[in-house]
C-alpha positions as CSV (number, residue, x, y, z in Angstrom):
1,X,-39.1,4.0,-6.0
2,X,-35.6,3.5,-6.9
3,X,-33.2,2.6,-4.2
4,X,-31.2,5.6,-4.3
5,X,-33.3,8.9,-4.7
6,X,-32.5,10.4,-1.8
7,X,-28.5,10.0,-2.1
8,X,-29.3,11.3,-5.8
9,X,-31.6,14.1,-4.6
10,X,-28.6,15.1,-2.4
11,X,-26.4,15.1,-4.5
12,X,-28.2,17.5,-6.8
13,X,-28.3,20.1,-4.3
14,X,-24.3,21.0,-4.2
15,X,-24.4,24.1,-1.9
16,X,-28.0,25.3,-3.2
17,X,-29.5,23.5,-0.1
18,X,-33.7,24.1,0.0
19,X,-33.9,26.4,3.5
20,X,-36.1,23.4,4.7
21,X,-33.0,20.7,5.0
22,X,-30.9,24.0,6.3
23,X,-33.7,24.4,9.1
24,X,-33.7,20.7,9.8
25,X,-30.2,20.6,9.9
26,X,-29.6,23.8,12.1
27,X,-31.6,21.4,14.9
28,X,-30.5,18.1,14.4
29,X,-28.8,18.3,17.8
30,X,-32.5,19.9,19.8
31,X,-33.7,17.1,21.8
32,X,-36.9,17.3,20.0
33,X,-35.0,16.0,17.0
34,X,-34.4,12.7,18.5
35,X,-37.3,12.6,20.7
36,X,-39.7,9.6,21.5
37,X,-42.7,12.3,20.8
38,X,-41.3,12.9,16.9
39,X,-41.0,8.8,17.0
40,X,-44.3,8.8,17.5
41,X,-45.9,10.6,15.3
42,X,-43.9,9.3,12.4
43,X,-43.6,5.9,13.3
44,X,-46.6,5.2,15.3
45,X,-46.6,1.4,15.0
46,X,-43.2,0.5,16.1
47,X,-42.3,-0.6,20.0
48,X,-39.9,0.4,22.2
49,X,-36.8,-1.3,20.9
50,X,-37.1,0.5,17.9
51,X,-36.7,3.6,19.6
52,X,-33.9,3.1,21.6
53,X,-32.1,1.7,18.5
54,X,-33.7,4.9,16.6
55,X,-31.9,7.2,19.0
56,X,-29.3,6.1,19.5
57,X,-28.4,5.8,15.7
58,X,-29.5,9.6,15.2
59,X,-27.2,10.6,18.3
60,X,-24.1,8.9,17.6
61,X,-24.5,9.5,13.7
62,X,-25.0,11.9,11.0
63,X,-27.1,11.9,7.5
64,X,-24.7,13.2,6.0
65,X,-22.7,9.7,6.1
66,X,-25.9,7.6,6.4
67,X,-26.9,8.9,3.1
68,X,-24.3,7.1,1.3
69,X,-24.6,3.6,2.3
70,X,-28.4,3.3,3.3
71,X,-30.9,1.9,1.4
72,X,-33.7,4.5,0.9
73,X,-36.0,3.0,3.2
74,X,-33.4,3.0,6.1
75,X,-32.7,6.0,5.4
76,X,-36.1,7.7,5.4
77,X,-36.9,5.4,9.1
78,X,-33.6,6.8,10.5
79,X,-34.0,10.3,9.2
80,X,-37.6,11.0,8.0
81,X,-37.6,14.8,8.6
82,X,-34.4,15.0,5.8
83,X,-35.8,12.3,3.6
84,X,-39.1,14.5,3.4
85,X,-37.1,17.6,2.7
86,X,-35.3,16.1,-0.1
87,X,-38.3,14.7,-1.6
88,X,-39.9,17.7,-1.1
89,X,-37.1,19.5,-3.1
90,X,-37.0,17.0,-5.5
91,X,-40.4,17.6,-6.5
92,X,-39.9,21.1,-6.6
93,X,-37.1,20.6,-9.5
């Protein structure tokens, strides 16, 4: 996978945004999007520290910065429901 899909994905979109990243993005503030349940079920395998770090990033940040200066697979830990929505579209295209 190149290093950059989602960033390029992204910037595809302009204003046309797929109603799954506008859905995604109407909640990124619901507790349920930074929750230790969602943790779980995407990143199963990962221990407690993670979390915390996890949450804390997606509190105090937003993708819409992160997208520009994260590798794609830092990206996709730190926001997997948005990577997955830009895949998704991408595939669509």
């Amino acid at each position: 996978m190149r290093d950059d899909i989602f960033l390029q994905s992204f910037l595809e979109l302009g204003k046309d945004w797929p109603l799954s990243l506008i859905k995604i993005n109407e909640h990124k503030n619901s507790t349920i999007f930074s929750s230790r349940h969602l943790f779980e079920i995407v990143f199963f395998e990962n221990i407690e520290g993670d979390f915390l770090s996890w949450r804390h990033h997606r509190i105090f940040n937003d993708w819409q910065d992160d997208i520009f200066w994260m590798s794609d697979e830092k990206f996709q830990f730190y926001w997997p429901l948005i990577a997955s929505a830009l895949v998704e579209h991408d595939d669509k295209s």
